[in-house]
C-alpha positions in Angstrom: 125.4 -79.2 57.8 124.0 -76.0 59.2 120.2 -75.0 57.8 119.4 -72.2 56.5 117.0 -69.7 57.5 114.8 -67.9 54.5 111.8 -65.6 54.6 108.0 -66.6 53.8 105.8 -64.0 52.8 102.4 -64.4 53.0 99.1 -63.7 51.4 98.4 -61.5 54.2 101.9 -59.5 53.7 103.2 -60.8 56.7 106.7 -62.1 56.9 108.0 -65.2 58.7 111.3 -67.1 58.4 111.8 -70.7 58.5 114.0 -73.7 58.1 113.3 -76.3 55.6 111.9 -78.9 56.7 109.1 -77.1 58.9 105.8 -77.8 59.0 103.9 -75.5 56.8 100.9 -75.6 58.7 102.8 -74.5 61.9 105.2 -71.7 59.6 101.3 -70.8 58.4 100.4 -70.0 62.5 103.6 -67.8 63.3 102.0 -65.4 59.9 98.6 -65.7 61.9 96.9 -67.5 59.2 95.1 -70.8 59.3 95.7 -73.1 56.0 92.5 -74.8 54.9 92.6 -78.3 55.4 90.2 -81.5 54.5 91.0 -84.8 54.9 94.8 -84.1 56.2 96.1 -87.2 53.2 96.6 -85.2 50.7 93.8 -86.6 48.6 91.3 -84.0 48.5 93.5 -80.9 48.0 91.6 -78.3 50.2 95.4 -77.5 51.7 96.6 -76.9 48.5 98.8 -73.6 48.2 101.3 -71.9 45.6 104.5 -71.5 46.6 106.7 -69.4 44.1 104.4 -70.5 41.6 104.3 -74.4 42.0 101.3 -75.9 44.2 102.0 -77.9 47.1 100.1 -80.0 49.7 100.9 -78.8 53.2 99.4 -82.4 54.6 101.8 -84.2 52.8 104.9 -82.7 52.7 107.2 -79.7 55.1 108.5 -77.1 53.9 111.3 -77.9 51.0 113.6 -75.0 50.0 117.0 -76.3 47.9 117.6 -73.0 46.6 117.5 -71.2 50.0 115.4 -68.7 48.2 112.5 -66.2 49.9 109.6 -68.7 49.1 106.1 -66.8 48.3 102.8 -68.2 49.3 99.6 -68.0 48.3 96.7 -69.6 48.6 94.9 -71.9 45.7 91.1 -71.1 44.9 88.8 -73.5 44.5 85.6 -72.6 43.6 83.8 -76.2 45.4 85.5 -75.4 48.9 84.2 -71.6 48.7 
């Protein structure tokens, strides 16, 4: 089965396109930004981002898209990494 490509767009406006299944960390890079990170196990949450609205943890898990929709990204707040 072919993947599909789909487009990321960033909280710096730029726009990337990917494959699901890719590492968000590397998709994050080709946008020129840098996701936080903390303890890379997805237990502290630093690397947590929204993405059309539901938070996920880039440590964890690639980049999942069943719908083959443009996936928006933004990045959580958290007031104790700041």
């Amino acid at each position: 089965m072919k993947k599909l490509k789909f487009k990321i767009t960033w909280p710096n406006k730029e726009k990337t396109y990917a494959y699901e299944g890719e590492d968000w960390f590397l998709a994050a890079k080709k946008a020129g930004l840098e996701i936080p990170s903390g303890c890379l196990t997805g237990s502290c949450g630093a690397c947590e981002i929204d993405v059309n609205g539901e938070t996920e943890r880039p440590c964890i898990c690639n980049i999942v898209n069943p719908k083959g929709i443009d996936l928006s990204v933004e990045f959580t707040s958290d007031p104790f990494w700041e």
